[in-house]
C-alpha positions in Angstrom: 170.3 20.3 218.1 173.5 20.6 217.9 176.9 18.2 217.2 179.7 18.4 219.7 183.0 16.3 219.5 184.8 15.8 222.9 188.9 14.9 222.4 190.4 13.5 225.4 193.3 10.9 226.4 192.2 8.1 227.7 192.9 8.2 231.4 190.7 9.0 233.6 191.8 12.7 234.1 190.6 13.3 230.9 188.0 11.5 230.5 186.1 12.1 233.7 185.7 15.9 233.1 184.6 14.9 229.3 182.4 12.4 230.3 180.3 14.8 232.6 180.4 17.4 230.1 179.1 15.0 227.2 176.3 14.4 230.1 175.1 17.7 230.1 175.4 18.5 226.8 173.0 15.6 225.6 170.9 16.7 228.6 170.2 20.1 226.2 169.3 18.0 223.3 172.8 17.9 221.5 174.4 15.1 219.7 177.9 13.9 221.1 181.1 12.2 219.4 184.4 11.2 221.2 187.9 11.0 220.0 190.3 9.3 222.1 193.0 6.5 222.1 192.6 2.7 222.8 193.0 3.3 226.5 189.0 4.3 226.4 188.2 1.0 227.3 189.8 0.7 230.5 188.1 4.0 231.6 185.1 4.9 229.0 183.2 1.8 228.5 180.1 3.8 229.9 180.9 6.9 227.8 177.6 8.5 226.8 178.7 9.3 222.9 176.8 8.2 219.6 180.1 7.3 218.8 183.4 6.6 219.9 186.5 7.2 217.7 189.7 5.8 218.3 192.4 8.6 216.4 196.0 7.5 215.9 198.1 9.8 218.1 201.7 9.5 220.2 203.6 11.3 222.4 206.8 13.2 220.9 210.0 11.9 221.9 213.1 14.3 221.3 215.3 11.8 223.3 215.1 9.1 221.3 215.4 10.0 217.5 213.6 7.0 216.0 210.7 7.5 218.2 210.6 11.2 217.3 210.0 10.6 213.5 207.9 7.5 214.0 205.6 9.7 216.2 205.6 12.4 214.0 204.6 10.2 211.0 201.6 8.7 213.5 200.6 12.1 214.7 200.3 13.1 210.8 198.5 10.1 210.2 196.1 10.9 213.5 195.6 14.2 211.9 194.3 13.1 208.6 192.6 10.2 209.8 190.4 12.8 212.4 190.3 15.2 209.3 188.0 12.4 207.2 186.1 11.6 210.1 185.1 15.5 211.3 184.8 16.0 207.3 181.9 13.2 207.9 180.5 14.6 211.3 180.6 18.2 211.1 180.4 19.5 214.4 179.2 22.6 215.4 182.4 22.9 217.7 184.9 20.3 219.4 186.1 20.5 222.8 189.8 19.2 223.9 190.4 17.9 227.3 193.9 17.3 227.0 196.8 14.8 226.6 198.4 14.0 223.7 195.6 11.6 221.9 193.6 15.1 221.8 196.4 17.1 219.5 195.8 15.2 216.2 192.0 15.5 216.2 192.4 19.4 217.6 194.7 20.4 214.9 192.1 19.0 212.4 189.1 20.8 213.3 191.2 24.1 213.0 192.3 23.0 209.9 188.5 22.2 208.7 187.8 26.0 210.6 186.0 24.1 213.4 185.7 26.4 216.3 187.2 24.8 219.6 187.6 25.3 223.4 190.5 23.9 224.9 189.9 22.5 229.1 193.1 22.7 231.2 192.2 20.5 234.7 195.3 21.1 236.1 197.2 24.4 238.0 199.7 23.7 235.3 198.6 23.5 232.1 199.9 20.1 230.2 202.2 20.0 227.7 199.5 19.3 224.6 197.2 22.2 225.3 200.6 24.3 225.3 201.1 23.5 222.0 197.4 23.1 220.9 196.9 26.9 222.5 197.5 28.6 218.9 195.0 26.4 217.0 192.0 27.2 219.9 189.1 29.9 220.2 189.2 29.7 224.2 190.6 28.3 227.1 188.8 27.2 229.6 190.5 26.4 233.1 189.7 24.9 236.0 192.3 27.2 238.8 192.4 31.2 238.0 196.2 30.9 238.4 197.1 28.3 235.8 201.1 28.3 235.0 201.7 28.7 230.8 198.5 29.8 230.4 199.5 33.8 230.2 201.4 32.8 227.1 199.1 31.9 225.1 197.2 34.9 223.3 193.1 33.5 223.4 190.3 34.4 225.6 190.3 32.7 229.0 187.5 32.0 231.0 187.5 29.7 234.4 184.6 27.6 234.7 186.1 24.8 237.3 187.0 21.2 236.3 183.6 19.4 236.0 183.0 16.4 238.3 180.1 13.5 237.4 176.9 13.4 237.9 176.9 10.9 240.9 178.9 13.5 242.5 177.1 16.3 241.8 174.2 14.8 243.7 175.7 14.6 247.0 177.7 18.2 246.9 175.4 19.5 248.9 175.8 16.7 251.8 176.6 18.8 254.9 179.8 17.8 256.8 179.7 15.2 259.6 180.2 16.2 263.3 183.2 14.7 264.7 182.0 13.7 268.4 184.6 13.3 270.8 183.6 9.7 271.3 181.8 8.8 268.3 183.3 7.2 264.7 186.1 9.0 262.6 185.5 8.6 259.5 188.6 7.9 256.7 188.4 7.4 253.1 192.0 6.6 251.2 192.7 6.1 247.8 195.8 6.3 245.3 194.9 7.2 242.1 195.1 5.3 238.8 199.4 5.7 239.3 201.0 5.3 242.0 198.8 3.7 244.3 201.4 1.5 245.9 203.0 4.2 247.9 200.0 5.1 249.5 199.3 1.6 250.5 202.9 1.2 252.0 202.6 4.1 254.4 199.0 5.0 255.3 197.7 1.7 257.2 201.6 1.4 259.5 200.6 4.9 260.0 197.1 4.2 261.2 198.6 1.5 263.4 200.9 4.2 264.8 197.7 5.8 266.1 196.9 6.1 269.7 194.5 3.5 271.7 192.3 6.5 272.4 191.8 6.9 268.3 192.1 3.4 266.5 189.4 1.7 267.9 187.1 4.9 266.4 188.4 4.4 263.0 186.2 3.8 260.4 188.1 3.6 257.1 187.2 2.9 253.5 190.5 2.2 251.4 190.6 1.6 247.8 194.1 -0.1 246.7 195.3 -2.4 244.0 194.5 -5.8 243.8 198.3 -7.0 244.5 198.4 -4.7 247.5 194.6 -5.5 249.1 196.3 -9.1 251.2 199.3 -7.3 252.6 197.3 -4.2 253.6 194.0 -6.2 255.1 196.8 -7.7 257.6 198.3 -4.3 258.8 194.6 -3.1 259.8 194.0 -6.8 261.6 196.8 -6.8 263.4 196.2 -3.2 264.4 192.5 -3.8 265.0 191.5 -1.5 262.8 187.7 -1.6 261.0 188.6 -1.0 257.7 186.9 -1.8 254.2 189.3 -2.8 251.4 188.3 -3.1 247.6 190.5 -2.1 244.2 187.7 0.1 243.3 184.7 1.7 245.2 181.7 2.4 242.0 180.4 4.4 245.1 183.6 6.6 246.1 181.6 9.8 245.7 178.9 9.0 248.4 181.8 7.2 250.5 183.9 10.9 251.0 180.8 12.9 251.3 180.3 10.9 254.3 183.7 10.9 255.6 185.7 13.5 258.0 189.1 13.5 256.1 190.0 12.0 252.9 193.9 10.9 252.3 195.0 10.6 248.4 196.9 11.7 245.7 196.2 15.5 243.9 194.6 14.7 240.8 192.6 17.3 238.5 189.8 15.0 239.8 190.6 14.0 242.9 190.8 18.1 243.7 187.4 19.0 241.5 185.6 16.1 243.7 187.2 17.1 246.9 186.1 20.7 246.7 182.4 20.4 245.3 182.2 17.6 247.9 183.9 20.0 250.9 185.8 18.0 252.8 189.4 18.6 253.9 192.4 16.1 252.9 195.9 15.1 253.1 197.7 15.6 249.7 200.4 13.3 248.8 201.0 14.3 245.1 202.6 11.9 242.7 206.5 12.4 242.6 208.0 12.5 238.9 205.8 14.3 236.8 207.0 16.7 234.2 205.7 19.7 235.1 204.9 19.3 239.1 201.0 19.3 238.4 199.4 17.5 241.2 202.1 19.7 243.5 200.5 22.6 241.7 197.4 21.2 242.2 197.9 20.5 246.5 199.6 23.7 246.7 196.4 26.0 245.4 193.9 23.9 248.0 196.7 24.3 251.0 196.7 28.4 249.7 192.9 27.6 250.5 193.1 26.1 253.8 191.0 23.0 252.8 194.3 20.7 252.9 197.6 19.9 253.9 200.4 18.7 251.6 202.6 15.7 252.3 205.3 15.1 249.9 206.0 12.0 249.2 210.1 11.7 249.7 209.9 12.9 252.8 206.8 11.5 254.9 206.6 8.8 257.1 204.0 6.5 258.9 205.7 8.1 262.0 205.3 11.6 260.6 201.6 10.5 258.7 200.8 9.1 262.3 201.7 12.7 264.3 199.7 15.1 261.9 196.6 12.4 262.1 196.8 12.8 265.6 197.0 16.1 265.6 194.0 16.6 263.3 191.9 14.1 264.4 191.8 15.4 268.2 190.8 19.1 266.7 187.3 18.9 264.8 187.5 22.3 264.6 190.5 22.8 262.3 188.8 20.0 260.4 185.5 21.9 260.2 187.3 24.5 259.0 189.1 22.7 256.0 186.0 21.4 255.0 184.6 24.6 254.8 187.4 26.1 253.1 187.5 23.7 250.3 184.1 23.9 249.6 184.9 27.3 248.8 186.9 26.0 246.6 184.9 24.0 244.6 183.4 25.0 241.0 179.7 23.1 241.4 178.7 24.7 238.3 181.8 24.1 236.1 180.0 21.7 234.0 176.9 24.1 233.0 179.7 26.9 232.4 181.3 24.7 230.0 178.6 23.7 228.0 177.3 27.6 228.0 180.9 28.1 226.7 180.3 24.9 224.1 176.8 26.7 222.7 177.7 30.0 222.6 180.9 28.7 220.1 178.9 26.9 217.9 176.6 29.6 217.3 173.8 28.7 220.1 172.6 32.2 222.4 175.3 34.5 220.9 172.9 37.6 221.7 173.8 40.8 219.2 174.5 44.1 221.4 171.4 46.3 219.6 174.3 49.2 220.1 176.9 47.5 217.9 
């Protein structure tokens, strides 16, 4: 048996990927420790770790000068606080899923000559496994082409972005016929940010619909709780079947049954779509530093398993036309589906663990020629 610290924010970008990797790994008989900020509780209260720890960290701030040397003093604090604890655990090997919580627990296993493998979910790699690149053994990513990650001089190896186990167990689910009569099937959700904007312009764009479509819909929406009121009436008044909730425990099961998903462009939200197959609309989330869920839409609309819609510019008169358009062609949707199943990495999470192992020491096989 082996020990295994996972470091990860604690959002569910980074968590989700940990959380199915910490699965697997105590599914081989290895013992597994977290390290993460106090946002954990909002998204890993079912974390399956001996042990969670909660590591002092913050995010750098060259704007504002005070926050810059506050930060710094609680990053060095983070850094000797995960230093005692990894002292006390002694891992065989950490793995860092990103975000800034992960950089002061990173930098003290290298310091302690922990061997680690850094996991970059996005096309883009974030801005803490940038600078955590030099303290790492590996990198593992989830896209071949990941922006930044030429720069950093470590052995790369793409394994996917792993996705849970309850998805997992329906990857396989073949894609539903769209009859020219029967049910459509929708699934919509926001994201943990920026939900609001899909709830403003998806259901006026549904109601935009033609008769010949919106009495076929079948949609599943997940939305804030402020939103779930004010959207529940746009589908009434439209006549729309739709199910609303601010959060679906059975999402997974919910898209592998649908015909099209609609959402934002997650690490993942793309992982899930593309071990699940099925083709979707992309809105990614406006604003973020480096462009990463664009990134992220861009490499499955390369792909052919979905089309982008940016933000700023789309409509429920535009969203309404390309609906149309796709939902009176099964065939360009069969196609998606199939296309970003290429996609998908069903495997990613037994590569990384293979990857975990073989750093801490665990089937390294010696070449009898060396």
């Amino acid at each position: 048996m082996k020990t295994f610290v996972l470091m990860a924010g604690g959002t569910g970008g980074h968590l989700f990927p940990a959380m199915a990797l910490a699965q697997e790994l105590i599914r081989r008989g290895h013992k597994v420790e977290l390290m993460t900020d106090h946002r954990v509780a909002s998204y890993g209260g079912d974390f399956p770790a001996s042990q969670v720890h909660i590591v002092p960290s913050a995010t750098p701030s060259l704007r504002n000068p005070f926050k810059f040397v506050t930060g710094g003093f609680r990053i060095l604090r983070g850094i000797a606080v995960a230093f005692g604890k990894l002292n006390r655990i002694k891992p065989d090997a950490v793995i860092g899923f990103g975000g800034y919580p992960t950089f002061p627990p990173f930098v003290a296993a290298s310091l302690l000559g922990i061997p680690g493998i850094l996991h970059e979910q996005n096309a883009v790699m974030g801005r803490a496994n940038r600078a955590l690149g030099r303290f790492a053994d590996m990198l593992a990513m989830s896209f071949s082409e990941t922006r930044f990650a030429d720069t950093l001089n470590l052995e790369k190896v793409v394994t996917g972005n792993p996705v849970r186990d309850r998805v997992r167990a329906v990857a396989t689910t073949p894609y539903p016929p769209l009859t020219a009569d029967g049910p459509i099937r929708l699934v919509i959700f926001g994201g943990s940010q920026g939900a609001r904007a899909v709830s403003e312009i998806v259901p006026p764009a549904m109601a935009l619909l033609p008769d010949s479509l919106r009495p076929r819909l079948r949609i599943v929406q997940q939305c804030r709780a402020d939103d779930l009121d004010r959207v529940a009436e746009t589908y009434r008044q439209a006549k729309i079947n739709v199910e609303l909730a601010a959060f679906f425990t059975d999402l997974p099961e919910r898209i592998a049954g649908s015909h099209l998903v609609i959402g934002r462009s997650g690490a993942s939200t793309i992982a899930e779509l593309t071990v699940l197959g099925r083709p979707s609309i992309l809105i990614p989330l406006p604003g973020s530093l480096d462009a990463d869920q664009k990134n992220n839409a861009l490499v499955v609309e390369a792909a052919g398993g979905g089309w982008i819609a940016e933000q700023a510019t789309l409509s429920p008169q535009s969203l309404a036309t390309r609906l149309t358009t796709l939902l009176t062609d099964p065939a360009t949707l069969t196609q998606a589906a199939d296309a970003a199943r290429a996609l998908g990495q069903p495997r990613a999470v037994e590569k990384l663990a293979d990857l975990a192992e073989m750093l801490s020491g665990k089937n390294i096989e010696v070449d009898p020629r060396s």
